[in-house]
Backbone as ProteinMPNN parsed JSONL, in Angstrom:
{"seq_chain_A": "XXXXXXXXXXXXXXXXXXXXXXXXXXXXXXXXXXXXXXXXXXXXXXXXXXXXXXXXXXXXXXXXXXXXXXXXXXXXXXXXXXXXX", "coords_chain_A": {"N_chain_A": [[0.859, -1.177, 0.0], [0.758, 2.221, -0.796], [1.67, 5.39, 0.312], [0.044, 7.521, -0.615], [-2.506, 5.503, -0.801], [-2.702, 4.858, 1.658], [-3.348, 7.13, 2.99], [-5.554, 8.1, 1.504], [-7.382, 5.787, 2.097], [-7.487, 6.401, 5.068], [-8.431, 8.887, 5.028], [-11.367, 8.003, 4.62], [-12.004, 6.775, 6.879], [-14.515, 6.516, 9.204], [-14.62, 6.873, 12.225], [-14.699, 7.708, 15.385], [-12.339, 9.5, 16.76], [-11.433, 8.685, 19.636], [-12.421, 5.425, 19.622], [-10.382, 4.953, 17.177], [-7.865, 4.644, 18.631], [-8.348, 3.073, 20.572], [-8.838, 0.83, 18.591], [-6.128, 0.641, 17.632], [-4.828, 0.694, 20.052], [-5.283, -2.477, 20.839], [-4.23, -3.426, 18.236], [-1.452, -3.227, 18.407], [-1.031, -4.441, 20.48], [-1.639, -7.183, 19.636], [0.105, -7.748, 17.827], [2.663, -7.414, 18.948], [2.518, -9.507, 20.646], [3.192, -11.56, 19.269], [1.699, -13.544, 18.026], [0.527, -13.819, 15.565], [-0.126, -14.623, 12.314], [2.052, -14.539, 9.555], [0.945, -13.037, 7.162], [-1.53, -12.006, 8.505], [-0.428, -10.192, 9.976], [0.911, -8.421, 8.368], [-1.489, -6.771, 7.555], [-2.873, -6.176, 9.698], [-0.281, -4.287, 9.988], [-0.921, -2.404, 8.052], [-3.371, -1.707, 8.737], [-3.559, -0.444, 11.065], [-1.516, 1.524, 10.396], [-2.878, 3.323, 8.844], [-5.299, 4.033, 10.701], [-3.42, 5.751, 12.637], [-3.008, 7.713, 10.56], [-5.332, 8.716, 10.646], [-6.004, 9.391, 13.569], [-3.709, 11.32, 13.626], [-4.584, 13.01, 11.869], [-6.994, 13.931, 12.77], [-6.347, 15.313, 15.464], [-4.724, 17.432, 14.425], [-6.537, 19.195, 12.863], [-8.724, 19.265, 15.596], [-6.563, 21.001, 16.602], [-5.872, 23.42, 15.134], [-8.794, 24.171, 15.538], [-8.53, 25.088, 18.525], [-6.124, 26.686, 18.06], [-7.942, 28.991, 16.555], [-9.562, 29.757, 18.332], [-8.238, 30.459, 20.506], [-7.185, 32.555, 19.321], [-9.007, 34.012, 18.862], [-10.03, 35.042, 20.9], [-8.368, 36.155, 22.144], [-8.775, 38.557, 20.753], [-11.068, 39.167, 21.074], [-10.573, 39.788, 24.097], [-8.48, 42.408, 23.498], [-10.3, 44.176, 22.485], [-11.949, 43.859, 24.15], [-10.95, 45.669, 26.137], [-10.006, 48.209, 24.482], [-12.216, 49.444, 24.399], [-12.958, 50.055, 26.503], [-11.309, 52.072, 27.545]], "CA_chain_A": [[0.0, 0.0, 0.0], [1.283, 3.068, -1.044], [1.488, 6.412, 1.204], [-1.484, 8.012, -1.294], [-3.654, 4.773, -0.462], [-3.066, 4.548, 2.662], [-3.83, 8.585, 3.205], [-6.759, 7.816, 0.987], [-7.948, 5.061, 2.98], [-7.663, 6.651, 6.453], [-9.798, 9.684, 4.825], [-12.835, 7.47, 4.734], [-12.478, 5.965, 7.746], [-15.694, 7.125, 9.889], [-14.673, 5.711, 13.106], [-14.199, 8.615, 16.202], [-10.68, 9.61, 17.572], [-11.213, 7.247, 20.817], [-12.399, 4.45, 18.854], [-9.064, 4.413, 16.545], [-7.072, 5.062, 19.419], [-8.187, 1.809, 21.2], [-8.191, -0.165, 17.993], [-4.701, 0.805, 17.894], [-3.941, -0.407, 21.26], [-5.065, -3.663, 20.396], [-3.357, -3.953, 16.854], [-0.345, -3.057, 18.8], [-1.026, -5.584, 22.024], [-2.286, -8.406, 18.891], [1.773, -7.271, 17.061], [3.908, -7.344, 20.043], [2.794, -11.067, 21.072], [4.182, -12.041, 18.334], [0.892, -14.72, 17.607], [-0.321, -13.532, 14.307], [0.557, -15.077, 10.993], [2.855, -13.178, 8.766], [-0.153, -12.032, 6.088], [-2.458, -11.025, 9.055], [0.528, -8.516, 10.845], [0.692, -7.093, 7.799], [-3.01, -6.186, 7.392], [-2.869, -5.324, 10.829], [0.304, -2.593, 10.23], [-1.662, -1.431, 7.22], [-5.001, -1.242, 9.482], [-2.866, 0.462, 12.442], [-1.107, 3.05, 9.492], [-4.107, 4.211, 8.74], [-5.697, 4.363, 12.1], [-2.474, 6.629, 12.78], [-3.068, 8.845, 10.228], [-6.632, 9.338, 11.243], [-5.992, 10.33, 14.65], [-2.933, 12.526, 13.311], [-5.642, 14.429, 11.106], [-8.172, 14.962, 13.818], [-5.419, 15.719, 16.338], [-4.298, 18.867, 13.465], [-7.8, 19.68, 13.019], [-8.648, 20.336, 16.487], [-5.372, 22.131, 17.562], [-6.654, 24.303, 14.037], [-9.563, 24.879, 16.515], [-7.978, 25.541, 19.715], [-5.847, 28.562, 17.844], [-8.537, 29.651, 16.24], [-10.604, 29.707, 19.573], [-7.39, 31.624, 21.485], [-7.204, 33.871, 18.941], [-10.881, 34.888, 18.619], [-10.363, 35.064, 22.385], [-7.105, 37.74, 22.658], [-8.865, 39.931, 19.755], [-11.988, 40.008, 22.219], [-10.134, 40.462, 25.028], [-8.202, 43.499, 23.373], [-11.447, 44.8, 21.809], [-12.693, 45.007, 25.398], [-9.752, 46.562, 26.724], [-9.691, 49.526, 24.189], [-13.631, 49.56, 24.181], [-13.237, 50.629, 28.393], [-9.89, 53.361, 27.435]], "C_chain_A": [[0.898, 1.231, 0.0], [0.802, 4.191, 0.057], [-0.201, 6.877, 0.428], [-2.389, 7.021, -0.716], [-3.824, 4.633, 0.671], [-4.013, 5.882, 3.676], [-5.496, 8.191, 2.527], [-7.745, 7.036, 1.674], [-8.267, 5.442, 4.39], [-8.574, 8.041, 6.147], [-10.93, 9.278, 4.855], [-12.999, 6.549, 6.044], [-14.056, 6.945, 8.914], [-15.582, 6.26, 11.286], [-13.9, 7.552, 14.24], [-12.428, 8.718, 16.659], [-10.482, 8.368, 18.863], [-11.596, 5.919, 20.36], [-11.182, 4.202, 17.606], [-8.354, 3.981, 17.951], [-7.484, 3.566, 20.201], [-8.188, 0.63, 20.344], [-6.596, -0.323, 17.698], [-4.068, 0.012, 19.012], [-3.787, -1.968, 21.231], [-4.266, -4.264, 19.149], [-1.756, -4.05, 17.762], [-0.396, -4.183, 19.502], [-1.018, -7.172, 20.995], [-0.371, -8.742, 18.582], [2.505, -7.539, 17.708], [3.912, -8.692, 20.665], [2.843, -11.485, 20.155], [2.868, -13.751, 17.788], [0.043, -14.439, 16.316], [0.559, -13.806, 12.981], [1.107, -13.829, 10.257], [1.902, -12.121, 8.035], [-1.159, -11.457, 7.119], [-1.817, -10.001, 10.126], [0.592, -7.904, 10.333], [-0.441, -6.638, 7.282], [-3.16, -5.695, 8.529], [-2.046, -3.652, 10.925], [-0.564, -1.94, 9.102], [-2.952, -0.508, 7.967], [-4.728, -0.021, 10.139], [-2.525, 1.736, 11.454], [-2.297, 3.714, 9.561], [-5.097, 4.694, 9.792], [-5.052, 5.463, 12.487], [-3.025, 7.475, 12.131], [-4.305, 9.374, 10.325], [-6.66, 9.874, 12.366], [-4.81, 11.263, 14.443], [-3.74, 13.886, 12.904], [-6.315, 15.107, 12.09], [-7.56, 15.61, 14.832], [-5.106, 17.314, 15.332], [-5.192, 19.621, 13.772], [-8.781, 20.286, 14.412], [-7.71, 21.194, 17.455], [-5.408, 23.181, 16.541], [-7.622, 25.035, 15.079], [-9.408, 25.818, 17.263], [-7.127, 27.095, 19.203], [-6.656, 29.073, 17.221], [-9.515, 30.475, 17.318], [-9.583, 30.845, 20.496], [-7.498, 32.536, 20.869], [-7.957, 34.554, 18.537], [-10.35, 35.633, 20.275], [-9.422, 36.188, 23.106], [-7.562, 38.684, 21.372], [-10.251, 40.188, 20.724], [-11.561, 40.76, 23.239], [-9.654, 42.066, 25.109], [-9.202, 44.074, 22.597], [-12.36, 45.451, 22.968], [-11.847, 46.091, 26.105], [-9.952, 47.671, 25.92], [-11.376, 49.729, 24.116], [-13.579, 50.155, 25.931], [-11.85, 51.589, 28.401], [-11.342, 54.902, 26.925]], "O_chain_A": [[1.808, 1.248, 0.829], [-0.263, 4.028, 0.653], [-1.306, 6.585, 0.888], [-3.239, 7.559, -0.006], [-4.943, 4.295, 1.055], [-4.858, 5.772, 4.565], [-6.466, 8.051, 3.272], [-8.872, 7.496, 1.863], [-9.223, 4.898, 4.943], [-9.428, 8.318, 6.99], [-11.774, 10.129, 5.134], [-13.926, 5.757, 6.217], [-14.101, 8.17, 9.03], [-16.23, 5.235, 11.499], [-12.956, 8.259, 13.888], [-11.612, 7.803, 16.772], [-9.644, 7.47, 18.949], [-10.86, 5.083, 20.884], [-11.189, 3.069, 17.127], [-8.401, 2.782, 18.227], [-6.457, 2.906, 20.359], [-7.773, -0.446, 20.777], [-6.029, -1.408, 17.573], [-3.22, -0.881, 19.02], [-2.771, -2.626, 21.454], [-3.77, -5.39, 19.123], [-1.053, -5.05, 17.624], [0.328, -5.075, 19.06], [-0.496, -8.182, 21.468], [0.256, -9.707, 19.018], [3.428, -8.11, 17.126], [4.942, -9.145, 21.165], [1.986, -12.362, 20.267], [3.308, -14.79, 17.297], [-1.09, -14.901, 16.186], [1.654, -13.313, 12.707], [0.796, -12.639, 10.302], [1.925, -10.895, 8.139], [-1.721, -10.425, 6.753], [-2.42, -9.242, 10.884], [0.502, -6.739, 10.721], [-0.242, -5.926, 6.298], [-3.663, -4.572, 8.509], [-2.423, -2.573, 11.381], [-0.918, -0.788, 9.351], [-3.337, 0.658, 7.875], [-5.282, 1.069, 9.998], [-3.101, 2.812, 11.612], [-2.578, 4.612, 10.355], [-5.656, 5.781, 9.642], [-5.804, 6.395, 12.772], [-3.693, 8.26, 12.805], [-4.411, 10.575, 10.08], [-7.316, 10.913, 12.438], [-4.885, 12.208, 15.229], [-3.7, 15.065, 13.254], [-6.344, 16.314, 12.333], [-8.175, 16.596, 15.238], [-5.439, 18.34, 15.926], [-5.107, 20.527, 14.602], [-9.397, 21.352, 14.406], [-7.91, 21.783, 18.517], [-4.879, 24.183, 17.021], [-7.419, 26.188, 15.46], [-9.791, 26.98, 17.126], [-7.321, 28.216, 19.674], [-6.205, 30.206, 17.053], [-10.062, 31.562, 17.126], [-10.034, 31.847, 21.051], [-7.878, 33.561, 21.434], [-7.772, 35.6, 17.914], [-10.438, 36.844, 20.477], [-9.587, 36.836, 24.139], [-6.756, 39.527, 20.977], [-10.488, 41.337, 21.098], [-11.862, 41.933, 23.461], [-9.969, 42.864, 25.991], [-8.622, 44.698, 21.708], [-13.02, 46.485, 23.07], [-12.215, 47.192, 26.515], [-10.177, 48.589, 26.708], [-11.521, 50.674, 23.34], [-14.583, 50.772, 26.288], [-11.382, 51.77, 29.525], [-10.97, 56.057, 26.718]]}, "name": "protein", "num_of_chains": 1, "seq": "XXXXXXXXXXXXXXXXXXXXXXXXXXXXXXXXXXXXXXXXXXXXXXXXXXXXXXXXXXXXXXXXXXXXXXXXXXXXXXXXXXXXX"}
């Protein structure tokens, strides 16, 4: 799977931030005991990649928020400040 497909693929996933985030733990916990046939670890790191880059996105997306939200929030602040000069 190529970077594009795998980006491609984790765009359609419809699955919340805490729901990757604990299929993750398990892909990882399934990976690390070492009991999964060769062809289903690597459907697992593919699964997990893309899991990753889904909570990378939404992780961007709301720290996008968060400065958008401070900096609504210091142009009010100084809007009230010279609004009481």
């Amino acid at each position: 799977m190529t970077k594009n497909q795998t980006e491609s693929y984790s765009e359609s996933l419809d699955i919340t931030f805490e729901a990757a985030i604990s299929e993750l733990e398990i892909i990882v916990s399934q990976m690390e005991s070492k009991q999964l046939p060769l062809q289903d670890s690597l459907s697992a790191f593919k699964r997990g990649t893309a899991l990753l880059q889904h909570c990378q996105k939404t992780l961007a997306q709301v720290e996008h928020q968060v400065h958008i939200l401070i900096n609504d929030g210091i142009t009010q602040e100084l809007q009230a400040f010279q609004d009481h000069e």
